[in-house]
N, C-alpha and C positions, 0 to 999 in steps of 0.2 A: 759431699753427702747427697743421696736421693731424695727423695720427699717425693712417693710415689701413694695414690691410696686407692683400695679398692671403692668403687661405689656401688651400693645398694638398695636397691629396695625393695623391700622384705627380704623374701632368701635368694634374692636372685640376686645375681652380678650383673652389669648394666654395662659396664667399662669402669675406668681408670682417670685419674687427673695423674697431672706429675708439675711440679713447681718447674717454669719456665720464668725467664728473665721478667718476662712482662707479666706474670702473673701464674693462674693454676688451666693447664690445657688438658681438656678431654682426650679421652680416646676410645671409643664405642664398641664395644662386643658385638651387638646387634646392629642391622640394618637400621631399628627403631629410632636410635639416638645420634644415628650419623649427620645430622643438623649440627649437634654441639659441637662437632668438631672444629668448626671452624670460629669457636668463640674462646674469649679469655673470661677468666673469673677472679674474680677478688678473693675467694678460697676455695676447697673443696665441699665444703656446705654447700654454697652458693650454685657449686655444678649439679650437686645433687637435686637441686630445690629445681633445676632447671627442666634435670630429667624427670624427675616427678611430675612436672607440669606435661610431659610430652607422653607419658607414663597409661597406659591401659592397664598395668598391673596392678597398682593400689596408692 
């Protein structure tokens, strides 16, 4: 089974996580968040929380 979710903030889409072995892995729509990629998260919140912080949008 997948375990895939969109990320958001606001109405924009940001990228994606997807449940990996070691935890929840980004994947960046935008140039903006291609930092995250190369990090793991403890859940999808957590990725979110991550791009918000790197975030010009809101």
């Amino acid at each position: 089974m997948f375990h895939v979710y969109v990320i958001k903030i606001g109405t924009h889409a940001i990228g994606i996580v997807s449940l990996a072995a070691e935890g929840y892995r980004f994947y960046a729509v935008t140039q903006t968040f291609s930092a995250l990629e190369k990090q793991i998260f403890g859940s999808a919140e957590e990725a979110r929380s991550a791009a918000l912080a790197l975030s010009t949008l809101g």
